[in-house]
N, C-alpha and C positions, 0 to 999 in steps of 0.2 A: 504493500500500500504506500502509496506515496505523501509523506507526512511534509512537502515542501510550503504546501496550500493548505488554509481550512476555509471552510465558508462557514457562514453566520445566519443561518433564518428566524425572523418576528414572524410573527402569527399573532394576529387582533383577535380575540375571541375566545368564547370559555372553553375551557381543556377539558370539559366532559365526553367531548367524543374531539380526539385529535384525529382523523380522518386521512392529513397529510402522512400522518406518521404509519409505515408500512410494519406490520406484525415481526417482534424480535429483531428488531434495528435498530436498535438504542443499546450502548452500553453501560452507560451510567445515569440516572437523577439527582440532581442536588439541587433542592428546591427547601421554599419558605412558604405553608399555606397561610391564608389568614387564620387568626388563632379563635376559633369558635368560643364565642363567652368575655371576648374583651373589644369595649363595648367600640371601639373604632369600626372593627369588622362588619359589626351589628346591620348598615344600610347595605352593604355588598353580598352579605350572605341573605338577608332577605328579598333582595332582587333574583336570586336564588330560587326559591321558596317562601312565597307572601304567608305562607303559613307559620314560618319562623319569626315575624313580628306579630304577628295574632297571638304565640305562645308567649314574647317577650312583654307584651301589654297585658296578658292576663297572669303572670305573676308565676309562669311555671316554667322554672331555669332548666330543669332537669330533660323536660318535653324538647325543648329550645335546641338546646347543649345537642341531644339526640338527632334531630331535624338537620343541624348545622353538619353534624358528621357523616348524615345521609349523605349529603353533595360533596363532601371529601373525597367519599368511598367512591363516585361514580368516578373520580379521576385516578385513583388507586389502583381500580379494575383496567382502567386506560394503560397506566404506568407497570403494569403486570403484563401487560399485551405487548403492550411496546416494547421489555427489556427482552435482552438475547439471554439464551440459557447461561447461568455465571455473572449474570449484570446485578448491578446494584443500584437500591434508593436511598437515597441519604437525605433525611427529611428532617429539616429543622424546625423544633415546634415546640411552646411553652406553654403550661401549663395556665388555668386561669381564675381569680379570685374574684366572687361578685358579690355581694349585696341583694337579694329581692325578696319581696313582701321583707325586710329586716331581717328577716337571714341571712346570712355572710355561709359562703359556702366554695370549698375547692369544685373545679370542674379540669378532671384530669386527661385533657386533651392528651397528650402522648399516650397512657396506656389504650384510648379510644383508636388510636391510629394502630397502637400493634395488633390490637385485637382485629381488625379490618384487613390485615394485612397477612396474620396469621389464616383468617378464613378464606382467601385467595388463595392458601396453599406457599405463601413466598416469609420463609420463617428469619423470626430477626435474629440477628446475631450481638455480639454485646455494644451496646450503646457508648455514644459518648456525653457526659456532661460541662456545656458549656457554661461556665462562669462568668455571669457579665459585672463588668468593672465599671459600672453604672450605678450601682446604688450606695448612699451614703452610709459609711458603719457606723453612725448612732439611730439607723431610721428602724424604727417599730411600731406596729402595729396592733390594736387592739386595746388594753387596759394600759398598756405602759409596764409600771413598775407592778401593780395590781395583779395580786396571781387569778387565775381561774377566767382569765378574760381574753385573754393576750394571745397572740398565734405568729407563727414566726415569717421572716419576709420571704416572699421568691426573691431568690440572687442568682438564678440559672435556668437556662433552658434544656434542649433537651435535642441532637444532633442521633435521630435514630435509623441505624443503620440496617438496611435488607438485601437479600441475595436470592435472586430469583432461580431456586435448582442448586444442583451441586456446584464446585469449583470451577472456573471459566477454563478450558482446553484451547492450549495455543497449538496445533495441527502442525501448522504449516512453519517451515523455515523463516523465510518475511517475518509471520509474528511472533516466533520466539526471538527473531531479533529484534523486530520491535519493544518487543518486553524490557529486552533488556536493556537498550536506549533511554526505555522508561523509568526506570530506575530511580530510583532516590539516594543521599547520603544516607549513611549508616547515623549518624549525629541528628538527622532529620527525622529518623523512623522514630527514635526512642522518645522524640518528642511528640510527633505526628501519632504514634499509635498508643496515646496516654489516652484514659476514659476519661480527661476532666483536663480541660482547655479555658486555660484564661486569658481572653480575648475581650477588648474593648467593644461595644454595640455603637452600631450608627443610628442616626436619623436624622431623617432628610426632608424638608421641608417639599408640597410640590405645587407649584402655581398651574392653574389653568385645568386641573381636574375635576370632574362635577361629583366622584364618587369620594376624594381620600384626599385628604390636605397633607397628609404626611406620610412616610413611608417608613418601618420599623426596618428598613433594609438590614440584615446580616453586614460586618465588614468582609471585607476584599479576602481577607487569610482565610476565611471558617471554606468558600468554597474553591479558593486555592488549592488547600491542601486535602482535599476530600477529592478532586481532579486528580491530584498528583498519587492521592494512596489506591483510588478504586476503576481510573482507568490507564488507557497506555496512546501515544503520541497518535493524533491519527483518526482516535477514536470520537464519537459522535456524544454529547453531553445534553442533554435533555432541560429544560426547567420548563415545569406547568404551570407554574407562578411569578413567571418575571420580573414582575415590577420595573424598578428602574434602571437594571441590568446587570447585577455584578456576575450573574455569574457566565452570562457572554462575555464580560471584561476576561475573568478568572482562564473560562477556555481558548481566549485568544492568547493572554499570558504562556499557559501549557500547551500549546500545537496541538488542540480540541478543536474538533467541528462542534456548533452549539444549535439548537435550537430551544428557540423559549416562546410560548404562549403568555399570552397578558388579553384579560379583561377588557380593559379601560382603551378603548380607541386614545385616546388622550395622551396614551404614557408613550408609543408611539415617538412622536417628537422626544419628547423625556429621555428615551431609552437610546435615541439616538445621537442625539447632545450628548450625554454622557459618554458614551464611546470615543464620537469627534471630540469631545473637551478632551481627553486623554494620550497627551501628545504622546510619538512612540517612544520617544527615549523613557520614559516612566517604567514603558513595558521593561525595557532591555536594563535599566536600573534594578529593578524586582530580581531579575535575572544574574545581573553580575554580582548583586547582593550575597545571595547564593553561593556561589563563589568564593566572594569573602571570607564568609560566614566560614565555610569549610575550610579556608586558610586556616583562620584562628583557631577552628578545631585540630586542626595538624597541629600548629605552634606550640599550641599547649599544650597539648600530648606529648610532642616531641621532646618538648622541657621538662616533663617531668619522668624521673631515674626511674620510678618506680612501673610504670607503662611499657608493657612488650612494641619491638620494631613494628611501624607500619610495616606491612612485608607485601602491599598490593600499588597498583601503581594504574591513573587511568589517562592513554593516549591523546585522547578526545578533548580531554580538559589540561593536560598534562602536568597531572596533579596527584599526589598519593593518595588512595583510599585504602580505605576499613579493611573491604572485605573484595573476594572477587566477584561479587551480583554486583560489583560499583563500577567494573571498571570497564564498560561499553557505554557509560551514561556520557547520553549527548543533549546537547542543550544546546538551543536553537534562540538565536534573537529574531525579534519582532521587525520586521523590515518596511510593508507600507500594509497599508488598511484602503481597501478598494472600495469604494460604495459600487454595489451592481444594481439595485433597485433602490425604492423606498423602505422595504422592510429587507434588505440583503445586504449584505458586507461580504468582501473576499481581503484576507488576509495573507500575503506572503514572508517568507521568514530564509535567513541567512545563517550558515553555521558560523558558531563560534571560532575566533582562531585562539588558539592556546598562548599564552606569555611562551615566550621563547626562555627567558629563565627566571627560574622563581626560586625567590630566597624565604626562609620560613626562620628566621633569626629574629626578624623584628616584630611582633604582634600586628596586624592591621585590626585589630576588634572596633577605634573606634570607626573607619571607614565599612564594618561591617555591620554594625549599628544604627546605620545611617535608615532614619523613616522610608519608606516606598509610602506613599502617600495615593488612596484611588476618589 
């Protein structure tokens, strides 16, 4: 497969029946639905179902909550259809606290999502908990100091991960090299494949839409690195919930073909501004970051007595690594962004060239520290 090109398709429209989308052609998901029971979502999911404001005016969360997870599941059953045997969902989704008739009451959206997804037949595998570095640490809720009243805050979401079928088989030569192209740092994994991620939340104001003034967007890293753990270069990334695009940014970052569904005719423009606002050197900064990063990981390693010899070494980058699943990892800078329609982009990409010599004496950590900013 030739991973030199990816393209990018929008789709206006609700992702209950993606139609465009051809059966087991998708490799990956990594989407954000609206969070059933917080009350932003509340006009979008009733447009939905006018039955779900009928139940929220008459005072029955529970009926609600249920109704709203109805219209989830019909995109679930979608997202089931769509992935290739071995494909994964990676569903971002929090948990929600309401107030009705003066009951205060959890509504545990994530386990409603595995349960929905279990009954598809497509079984989850262990979660990840995202920590959001969003909420103040004196903020509480309920009595205060006052026992027997009090209940404690959400400070995390909920990054749930599914695998449609057994283990993804790489057949053919092409994608076992692929694979291994695909590859991550060894320093990368041990952080990437922690169950508990603390990452900053975004939000993003959005002018000119009739349905959402604001967007509870994911940051740039949560679908980053969920591109980079559950597919490989080349590969097609799916979002049924778009919004205002990270995570077309995310697969053009990683040499993904993207496709994303969105709602709101509106975001349209939104999702494409933000693309165009995002000059390409951003992309290839993210990327040599990387890089860096992994310097600093050699330096320090290599300084300290106590640490066995790197003993792997990878051409491509021409740079030591960990182990040898490192040492075919190729990384591709971003080179121009083609608009082919109004809802298309073609994205072309240039290989990296290696430092001709690299010294691992002096630390670069703070040049590896440096923000990517999306």
């Amino acid at each position: 497969m030739n991973t030199a090109n990816t393209t990018h398709q929008i789709f206006i429209g609700a992702s209950q029946q993606m139609q465009q989308i051809n059966d087991s052609s998708i490799e990956l998901v990594v989407t954000s639905p609206p969070y059933p029971m917080i009350e932003m979502w509340d006009e979008i999911m009733s447009k939905q179902n006018p039955l779900i404001e009928g139940e929220l005016r008459n005072g029955n969360g529970t009926k609600a909550f249920e109704l709203m997870h109805q219209e989830l599941d019909k995109i679930w059953a979608e997202v089931e259809r769509v992935l290739i045997p071995g494909g994964f969902a990676c569903i971002n989704i929090g948990d929600a606290t309401r107030t009705i008739n003066g009951e205060f009451a959890l509504y545990p959206n994530h386990s409603r999502i595995i349960t929905a997804f279990q009954q598809l037949g497509v079984p989850n595998l262990p979660n990840i908990l995202w920590r959001k570095q969003t909420n103040a640490p004196n903020k509480f809720m309920g009595s205060g100091m006052l026992p027997s009243g009090a209940y404690v805050t959400l400070e995390h979401e909920w990054i749930l991960i599914f695998r449609k079928g057994g283990k993804r088989v790489f057949k053919t030569e092409s994608d076992k090299q692929r694979r291994k192209e695909s590859s991550f740092f060894w320093e990368e994994r041990n952080i990437w494949f922690s169950d508990l991620w603390d990452l900053k939340g975004t939000k993003q104001n959005i002018n000119g839409s009739e349905t959402r003034t604001r967007s509870a967007a994911y940051p740039f890293e949560l679908p980053y690195r969920l591109i980079n753990m559950y597919s490989l270069k080349g590969d097609t990334v799916l979002d049924p919930f778009l919004g205002t695009g990270t995570t077309t940014l995310a697969a053009i970052a990683t040499n993904r073909n993207s496709i994303g569904y969105e709602i709101d005719p509106l975001f349209l423009n939104i999702i494409r501004e933000n693309i165009e606002a995002t000059p390409v050197q951003a992309f290839n900064n993210l990327i040599q970051n990387r890089i860096e990063q992994h310097k600093v990981f050699i330096t320090e390693r290599n300084a300290d007595p106590k640490k066995e010899e790197i003993k792997h070494f990878n051409t491509n980058l021409n740079l030591p690594v960990m182990t040898s699943q490192e040492t075919d990892i190729k990384l591709l800078f971003v080179e121009q962004l083609n608009n082919i329609s109004s809802d298309q982009i073609e994205v072309s990409y240039s290989p990296i060239r290696p430092e001709k010599e690299i010294s691992f004496k002096k630390s670069t950590k703070k040049a590896a520290q440096t923000a990517i900013e999306f």
